[in-house]
Backbone bond lengths (Angstrom), bond angles and torsions (degrees), N, CA, C in turn:
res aa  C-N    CA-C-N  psi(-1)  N-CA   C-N-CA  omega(-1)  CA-C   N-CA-C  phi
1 X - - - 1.434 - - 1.528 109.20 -
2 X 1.267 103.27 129.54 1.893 108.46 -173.94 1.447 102.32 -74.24
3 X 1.225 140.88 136.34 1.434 161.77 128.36 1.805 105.24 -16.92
4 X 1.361 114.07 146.28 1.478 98.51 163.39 1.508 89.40 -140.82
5 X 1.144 102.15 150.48 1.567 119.87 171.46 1.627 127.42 -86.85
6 X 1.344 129.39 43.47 0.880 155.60 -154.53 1.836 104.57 -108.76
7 X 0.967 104.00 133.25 1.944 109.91 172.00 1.436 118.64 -66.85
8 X 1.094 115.25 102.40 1.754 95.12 -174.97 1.735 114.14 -75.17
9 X 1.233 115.43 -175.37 1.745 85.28 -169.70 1.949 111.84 -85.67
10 X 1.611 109.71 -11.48 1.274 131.60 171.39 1.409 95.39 -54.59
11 X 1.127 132.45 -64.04 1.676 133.39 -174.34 1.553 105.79 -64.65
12 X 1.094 118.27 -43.73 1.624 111.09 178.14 1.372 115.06 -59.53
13 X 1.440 113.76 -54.97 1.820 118.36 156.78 1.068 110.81 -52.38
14 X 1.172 170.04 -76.96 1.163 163.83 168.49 1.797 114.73 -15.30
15 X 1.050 120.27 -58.67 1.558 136.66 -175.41 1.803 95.82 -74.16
16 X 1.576 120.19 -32.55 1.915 92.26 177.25 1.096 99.26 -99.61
17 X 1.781 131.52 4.53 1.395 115.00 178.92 1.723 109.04 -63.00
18 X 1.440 106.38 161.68 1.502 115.40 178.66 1.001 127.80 117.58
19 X 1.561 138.18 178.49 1.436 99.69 -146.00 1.813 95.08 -128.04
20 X 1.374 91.18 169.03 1.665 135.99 -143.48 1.137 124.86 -118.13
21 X 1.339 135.87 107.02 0.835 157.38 -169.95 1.845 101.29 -88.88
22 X 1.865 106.47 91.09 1.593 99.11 -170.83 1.598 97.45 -105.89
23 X 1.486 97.93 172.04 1.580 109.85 -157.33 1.567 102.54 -149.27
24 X 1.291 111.21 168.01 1.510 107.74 162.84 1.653 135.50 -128.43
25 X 1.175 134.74 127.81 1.060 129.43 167.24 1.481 124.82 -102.63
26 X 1.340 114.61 102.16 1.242 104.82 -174.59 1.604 100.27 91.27
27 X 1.553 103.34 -119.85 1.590 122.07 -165.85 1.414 105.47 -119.06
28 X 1.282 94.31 -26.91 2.096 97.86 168.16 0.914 149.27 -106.18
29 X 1.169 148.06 122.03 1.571 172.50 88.26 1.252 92.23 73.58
30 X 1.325 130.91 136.90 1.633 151.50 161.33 1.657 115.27 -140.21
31 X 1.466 137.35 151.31 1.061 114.25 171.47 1.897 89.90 -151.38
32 X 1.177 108.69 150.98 1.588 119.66 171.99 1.433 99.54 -128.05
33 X 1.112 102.58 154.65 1.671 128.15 -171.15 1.772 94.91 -70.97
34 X 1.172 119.58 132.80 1.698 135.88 165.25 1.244 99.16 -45.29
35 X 1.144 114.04 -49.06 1.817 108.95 -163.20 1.818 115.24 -74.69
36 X 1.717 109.13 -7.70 1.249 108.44 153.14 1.401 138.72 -79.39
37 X 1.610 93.76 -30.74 1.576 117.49 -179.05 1.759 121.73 -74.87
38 X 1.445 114.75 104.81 1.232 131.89 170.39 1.373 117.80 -52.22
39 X 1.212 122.20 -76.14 1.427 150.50 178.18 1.375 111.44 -145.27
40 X 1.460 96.33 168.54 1.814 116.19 159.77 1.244 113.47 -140.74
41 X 1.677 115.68 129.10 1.208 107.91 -173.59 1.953 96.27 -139.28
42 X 1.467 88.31 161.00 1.888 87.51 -172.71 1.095 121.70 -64.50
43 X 1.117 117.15 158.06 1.857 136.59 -166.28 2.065 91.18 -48.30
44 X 1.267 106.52 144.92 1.583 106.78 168.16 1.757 102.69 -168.43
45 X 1.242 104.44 141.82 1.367 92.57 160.42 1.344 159.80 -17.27
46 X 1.135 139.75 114.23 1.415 151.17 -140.57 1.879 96.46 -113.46
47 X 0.942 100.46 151.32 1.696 113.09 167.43 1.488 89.96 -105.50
48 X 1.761 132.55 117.15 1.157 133.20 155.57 1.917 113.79 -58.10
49 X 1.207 121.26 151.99 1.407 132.78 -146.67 1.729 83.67 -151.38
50 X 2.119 102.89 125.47 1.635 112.36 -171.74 1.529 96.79 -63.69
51 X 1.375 114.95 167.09 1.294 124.60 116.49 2.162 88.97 77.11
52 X 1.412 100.88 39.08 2.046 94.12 -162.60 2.065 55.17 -116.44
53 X 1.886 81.38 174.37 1.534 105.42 154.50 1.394 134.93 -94.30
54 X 1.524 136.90 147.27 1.472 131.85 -129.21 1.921 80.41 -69.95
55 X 1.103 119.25 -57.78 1.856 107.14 -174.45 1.567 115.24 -29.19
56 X 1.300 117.69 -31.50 1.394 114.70 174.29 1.545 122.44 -107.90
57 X 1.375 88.20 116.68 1.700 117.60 -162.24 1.481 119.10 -72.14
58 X 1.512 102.73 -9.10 1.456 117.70 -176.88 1.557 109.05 123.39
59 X 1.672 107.29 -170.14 1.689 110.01 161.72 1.735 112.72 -108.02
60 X 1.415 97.75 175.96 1.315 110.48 -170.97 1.560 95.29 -139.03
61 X 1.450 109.51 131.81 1.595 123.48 176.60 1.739 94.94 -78.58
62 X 1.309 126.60 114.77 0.983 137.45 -169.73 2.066 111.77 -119.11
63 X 0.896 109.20 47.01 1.539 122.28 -178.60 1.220 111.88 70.80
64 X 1.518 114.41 53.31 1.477 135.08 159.17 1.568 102.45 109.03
65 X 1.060 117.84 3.26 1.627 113.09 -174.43 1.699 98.93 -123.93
66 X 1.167 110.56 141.93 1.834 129.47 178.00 1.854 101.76 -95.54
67 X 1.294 118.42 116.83 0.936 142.95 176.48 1.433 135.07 -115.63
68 X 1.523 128.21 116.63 1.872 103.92 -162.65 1.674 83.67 -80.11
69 X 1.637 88.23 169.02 1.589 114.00 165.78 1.168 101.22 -120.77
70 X 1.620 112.66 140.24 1.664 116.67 167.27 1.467 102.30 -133.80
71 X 1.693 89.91 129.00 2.124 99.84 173.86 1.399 105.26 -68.52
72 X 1.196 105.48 126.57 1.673 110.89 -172.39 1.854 85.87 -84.60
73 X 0.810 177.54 -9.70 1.319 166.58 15.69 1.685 104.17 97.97
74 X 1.626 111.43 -63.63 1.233 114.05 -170.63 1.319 107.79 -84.84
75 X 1.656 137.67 -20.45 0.920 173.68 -27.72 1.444 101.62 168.92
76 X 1.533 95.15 -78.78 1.522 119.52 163.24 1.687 137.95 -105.58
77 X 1.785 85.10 25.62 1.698 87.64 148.29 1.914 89.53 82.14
78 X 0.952 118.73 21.20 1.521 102.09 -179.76 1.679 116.16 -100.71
79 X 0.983 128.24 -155.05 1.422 146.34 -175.21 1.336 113.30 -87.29
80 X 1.328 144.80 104.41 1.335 135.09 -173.56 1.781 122.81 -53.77
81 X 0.964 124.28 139.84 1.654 117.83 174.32 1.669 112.96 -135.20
82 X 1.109 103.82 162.01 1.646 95.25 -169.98 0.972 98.24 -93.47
83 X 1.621 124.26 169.16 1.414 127.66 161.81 1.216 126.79 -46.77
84 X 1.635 120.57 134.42 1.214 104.63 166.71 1.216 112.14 -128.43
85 X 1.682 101.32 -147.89 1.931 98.08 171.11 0.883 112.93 -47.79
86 X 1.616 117.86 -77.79 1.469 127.67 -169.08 1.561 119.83 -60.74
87 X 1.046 127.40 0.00 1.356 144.81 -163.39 2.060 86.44 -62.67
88 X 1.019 108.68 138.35 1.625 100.80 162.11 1.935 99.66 -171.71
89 X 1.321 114.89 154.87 1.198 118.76 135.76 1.503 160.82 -70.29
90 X 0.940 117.54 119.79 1.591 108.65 -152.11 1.807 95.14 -108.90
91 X 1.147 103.83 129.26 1.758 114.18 -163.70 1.356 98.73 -102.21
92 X 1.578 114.25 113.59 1.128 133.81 168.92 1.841 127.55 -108.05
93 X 1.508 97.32 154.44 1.725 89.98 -175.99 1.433 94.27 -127.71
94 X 1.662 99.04 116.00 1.470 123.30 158.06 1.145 122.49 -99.19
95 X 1.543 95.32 146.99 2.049 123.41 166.32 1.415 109.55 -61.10
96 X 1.772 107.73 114.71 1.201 102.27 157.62 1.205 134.31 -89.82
97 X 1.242 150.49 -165.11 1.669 141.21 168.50 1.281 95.80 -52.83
98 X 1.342 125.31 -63.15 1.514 137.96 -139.70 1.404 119.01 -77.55
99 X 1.679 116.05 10.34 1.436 142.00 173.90 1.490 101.46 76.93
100 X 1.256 124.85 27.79 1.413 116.11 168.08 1.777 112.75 -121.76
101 X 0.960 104.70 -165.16 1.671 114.89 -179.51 1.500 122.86 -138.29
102 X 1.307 80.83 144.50 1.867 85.67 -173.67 1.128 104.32 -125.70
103 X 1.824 131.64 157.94 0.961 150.23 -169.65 1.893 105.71 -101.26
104 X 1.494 130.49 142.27 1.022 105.35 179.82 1.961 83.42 -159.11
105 X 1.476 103.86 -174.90 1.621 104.28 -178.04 1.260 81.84 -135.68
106 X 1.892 100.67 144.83 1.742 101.79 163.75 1.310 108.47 -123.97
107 X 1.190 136.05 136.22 1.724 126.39 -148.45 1.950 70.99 -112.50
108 X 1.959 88.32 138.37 1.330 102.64 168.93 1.254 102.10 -143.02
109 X 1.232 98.63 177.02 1.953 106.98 179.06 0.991 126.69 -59.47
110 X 1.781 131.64 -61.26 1.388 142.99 151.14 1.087 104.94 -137.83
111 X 1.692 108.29 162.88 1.525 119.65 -172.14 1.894 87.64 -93.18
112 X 1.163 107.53 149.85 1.663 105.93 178.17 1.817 96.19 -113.93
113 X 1.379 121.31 -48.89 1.634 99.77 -153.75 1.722 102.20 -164.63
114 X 1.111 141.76 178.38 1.202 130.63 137.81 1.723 97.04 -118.34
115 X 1.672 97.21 135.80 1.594 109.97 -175.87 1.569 90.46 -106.20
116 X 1.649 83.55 -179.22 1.474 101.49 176.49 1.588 102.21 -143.54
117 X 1.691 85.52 111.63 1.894 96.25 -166.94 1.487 115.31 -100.88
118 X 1.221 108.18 124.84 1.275 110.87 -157.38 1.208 103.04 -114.59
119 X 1.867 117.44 173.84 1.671 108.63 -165.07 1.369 104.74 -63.44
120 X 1.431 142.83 -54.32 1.167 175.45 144.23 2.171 95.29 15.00
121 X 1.308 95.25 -37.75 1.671 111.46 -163.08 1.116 104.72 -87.74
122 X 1.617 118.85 -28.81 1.709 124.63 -166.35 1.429 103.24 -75.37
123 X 1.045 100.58 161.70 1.672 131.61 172.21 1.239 97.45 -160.94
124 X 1.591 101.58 125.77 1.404 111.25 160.81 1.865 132.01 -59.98
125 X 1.038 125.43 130.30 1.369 132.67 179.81 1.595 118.81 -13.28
126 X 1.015 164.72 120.78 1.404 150.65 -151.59 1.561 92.45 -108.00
127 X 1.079 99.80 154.18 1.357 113.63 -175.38 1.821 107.52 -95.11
128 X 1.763 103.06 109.31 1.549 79.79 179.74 1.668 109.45 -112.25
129 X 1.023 124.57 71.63 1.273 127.59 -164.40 1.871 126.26 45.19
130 X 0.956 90.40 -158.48 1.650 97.57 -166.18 1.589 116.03 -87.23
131 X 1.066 106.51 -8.96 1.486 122.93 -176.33 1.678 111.26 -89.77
132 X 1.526 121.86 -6.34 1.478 111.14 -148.40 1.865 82.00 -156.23
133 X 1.499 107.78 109.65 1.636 116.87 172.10 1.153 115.83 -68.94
134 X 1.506 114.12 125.40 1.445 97.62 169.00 1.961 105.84 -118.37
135 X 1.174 116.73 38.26 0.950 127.76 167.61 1.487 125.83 -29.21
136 X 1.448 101.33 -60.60 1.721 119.92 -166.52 1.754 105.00 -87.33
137 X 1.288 93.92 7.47 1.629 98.22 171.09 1.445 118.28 -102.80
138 X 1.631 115.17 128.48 1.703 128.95 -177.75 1.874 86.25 -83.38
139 X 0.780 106.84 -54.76 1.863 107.55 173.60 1.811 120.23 166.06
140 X 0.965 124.36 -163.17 1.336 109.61 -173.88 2.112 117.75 -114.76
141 X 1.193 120.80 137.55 1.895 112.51 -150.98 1.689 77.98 -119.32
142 X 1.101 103.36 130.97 1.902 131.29 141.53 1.119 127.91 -45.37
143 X 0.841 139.19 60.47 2.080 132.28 -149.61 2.064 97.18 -137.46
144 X 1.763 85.80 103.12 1.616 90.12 150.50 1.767 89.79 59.01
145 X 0.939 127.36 73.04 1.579 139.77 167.84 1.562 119.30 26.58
146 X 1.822 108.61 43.94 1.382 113.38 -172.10 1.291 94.30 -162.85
147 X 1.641 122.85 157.18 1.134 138.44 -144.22 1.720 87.06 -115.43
148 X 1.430 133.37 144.08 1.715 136.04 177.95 1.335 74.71 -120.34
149 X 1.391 122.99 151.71 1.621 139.25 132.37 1.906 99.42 -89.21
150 X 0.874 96.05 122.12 1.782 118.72 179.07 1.539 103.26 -81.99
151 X 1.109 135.36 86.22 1.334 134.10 160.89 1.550 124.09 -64.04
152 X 1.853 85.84 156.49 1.723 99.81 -177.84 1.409 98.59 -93.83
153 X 1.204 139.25 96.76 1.551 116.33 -166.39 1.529 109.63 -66.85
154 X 1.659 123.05 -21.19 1.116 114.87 -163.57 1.455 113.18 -95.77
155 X 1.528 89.37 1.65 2.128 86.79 163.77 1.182 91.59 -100.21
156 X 1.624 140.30 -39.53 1.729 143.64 -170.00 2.023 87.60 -26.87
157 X 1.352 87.86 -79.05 1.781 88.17 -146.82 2.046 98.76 -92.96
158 X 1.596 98.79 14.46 1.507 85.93 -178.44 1.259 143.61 49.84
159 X 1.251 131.48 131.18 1.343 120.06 170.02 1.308 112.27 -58.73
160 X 1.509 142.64 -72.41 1.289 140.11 162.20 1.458 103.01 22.85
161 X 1.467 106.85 -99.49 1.696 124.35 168.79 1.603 119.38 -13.28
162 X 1.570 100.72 -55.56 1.936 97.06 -178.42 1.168 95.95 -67.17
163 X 1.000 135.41 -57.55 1.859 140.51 -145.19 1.568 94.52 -64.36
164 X 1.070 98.66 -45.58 2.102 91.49 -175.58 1.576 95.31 -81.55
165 X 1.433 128.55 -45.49 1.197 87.29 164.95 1.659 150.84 -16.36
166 X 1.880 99.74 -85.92 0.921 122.07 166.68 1.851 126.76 -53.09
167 X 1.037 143.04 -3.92 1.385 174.96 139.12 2.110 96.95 -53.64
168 X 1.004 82.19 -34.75 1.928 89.18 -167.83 1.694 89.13 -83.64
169 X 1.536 109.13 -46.78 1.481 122.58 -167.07 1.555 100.69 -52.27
170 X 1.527 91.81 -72.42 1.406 107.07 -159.59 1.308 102.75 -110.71
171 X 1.634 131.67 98.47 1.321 110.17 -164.93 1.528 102.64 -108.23
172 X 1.468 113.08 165.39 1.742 113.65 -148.23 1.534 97.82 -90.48
């Protein structure tokens, strides 16, 4: 009998379990994997950057290094809100195509917690038809009587996005 190399859905739960760095936009639950998350530091001024897309807010001089920021807000199509207290960026390091990594900030509403998501918590991504991506979703976690969408951060802000960034930065 031939073997198939196929994910069973036990292995797919298994591989996004772990823990999470959750956040808020708005009224809902987001969480990125710890092992992307650098730091978080409070909301501050941006240097706007020509010709970027409205999700990207500009860069931020981040202790000698230039970094874009993207409003996860504009990002995903939501409702604009002003800064507030809790308002902060949370500095993440994404996969680019080109097998390296880049550093970037994603300004969110408030940081809520780091969980610990276990198989038990997963639910796979729901299928909402053809009209509605669920691309940037690892799948959806049960935690404490509220629903997390588990993000891919490195489809969230794409490589695409850094590269023209940086091209804007440093242009050839």
């Amino acid at each position: 009998m031939a073997s198939t190399s196929t994910t069973t859905p036990a292995a797919a739960t298994a591989a996004v379990a772990g823990k999470y760095l959750t956040f808020l936009l708005g009224d809902e639950s987001y969480g990125v994997s710890v092992l992307k998350v650098r730091e978080i530091i409070r909301h501050t001024a941006v240097t706007a950057m020509p010709q970027m897309p409205d999700y990207v807010k500009g860069v931020l001089n981040l202790r000698g290094k230039v970094i874009p920021i993207v409003d996860l807000r504009l990002k995903f199509q939501l409702e604009h809100a002003d800064v507030a207290d809790r308002t902060c960026i949370v500095v993440v390091q994404v996969a680019l195509s080109t097998s390296n990594a880049a550093t970037m900030g994603l300004i969110v509403d408030a940081v809520q917690s780091v969980a610990n998501v276990t198989g038990k918590d997963i639910e796979p991504t729901p299928d909402f038809g053809g009209q509605i991506s669920a691309d940037y979703l690892l799948a959806m976690a049960k935690l404490e009587h509220r629903v997390v969408a588990l993000l891919d951060i490195d489809k969230v802000v794409g490589a695409e996005t850094i590269e023209r960034v940086q091209r804007t930065i440093r242009p050839a």
